[in-house]
C-alpha positions in Angstrom: 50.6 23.3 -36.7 47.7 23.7 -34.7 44.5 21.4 -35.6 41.2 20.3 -33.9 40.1 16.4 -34.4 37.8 14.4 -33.1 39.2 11.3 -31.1 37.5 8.1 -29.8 39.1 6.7 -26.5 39.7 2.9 -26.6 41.5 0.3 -24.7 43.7 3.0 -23.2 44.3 4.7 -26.6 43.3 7.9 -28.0 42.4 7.2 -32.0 42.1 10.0 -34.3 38.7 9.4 -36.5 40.8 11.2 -38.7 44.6 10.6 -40.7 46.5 13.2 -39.0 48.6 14.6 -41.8 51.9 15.0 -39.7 55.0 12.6 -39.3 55.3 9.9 -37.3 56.8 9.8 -33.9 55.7 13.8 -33.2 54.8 15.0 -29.8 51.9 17.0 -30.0 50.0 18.4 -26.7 46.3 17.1 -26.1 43.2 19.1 -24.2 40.6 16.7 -23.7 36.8 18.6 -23.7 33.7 16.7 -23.8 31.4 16.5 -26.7 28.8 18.5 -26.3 26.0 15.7 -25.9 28.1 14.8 -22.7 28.3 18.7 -21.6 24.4 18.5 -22.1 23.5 15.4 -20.0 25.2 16.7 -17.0 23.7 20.0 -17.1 20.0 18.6 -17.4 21.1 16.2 -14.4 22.3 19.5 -12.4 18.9 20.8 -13.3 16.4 17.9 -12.6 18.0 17.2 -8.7 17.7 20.9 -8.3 14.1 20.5 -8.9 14.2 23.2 -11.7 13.2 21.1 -14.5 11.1 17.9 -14.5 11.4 14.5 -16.4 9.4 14.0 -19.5 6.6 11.4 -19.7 7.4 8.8 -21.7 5.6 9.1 -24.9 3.1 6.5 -26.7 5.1 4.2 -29.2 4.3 5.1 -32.9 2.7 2.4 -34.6 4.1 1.3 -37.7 2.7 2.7 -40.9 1.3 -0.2 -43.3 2.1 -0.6 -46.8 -1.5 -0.2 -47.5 -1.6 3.3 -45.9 1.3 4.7 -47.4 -0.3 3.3 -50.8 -3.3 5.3 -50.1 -1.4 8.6 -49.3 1.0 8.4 -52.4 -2.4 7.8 -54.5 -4.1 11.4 -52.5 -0.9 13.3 -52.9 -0.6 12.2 -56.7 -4.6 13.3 -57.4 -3.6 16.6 -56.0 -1.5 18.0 -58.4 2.5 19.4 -57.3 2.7 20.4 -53.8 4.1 23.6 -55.3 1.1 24.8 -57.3 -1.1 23.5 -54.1 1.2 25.9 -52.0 0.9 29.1 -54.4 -2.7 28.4 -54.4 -3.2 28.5 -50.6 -1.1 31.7 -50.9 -3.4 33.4 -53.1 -6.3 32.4 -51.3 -4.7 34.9 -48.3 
């Protein structure tokens, strides 16, 4: 039986994330290969000290959105009918 599961590595232990639907005790052969967030990280690292790429800026926070405001939005979407028929009409306008 040949399957593919994802594993979390922990206190020297490799733990399935999944039940493994084989008996207990069986020997099984194990490839380790990175997750591809991992595989990502290392390749924008190769890329930024090769001077090919350059850091971001960091971007403004977004300021919360207040009850108030999203009251007011809810009330302009609702006087405007169903975003479908606002859609179609846009589309015959073209």
């Amino acid at each position: 039986m040949n399957e593919t599961v994802t594993a979390v590595y922990e206190h020297g232990v490799l733990r399935p994330l999944m039940p493994l639907h084989m008996p207990e005790r069986t020997h099984v052969q194990i490839c380790i290969l990175a997750e591809p967030a991992e595989d990502r990280q290392r390749v924008r690292q190769v890329l930024l000290d090769a001077g090919i790429i350059r850091s971001r800026q960091a971007e403004e926070p977004v300021e919360p959105v207040s009850e108030a405001q999203i009251e007011s939005a809810a009330r302009a979407l609702a006087a405007a009918g169903p975003l479908s028929e606002l859609v179609l009409a846009e589309r015959g306008e073209r």
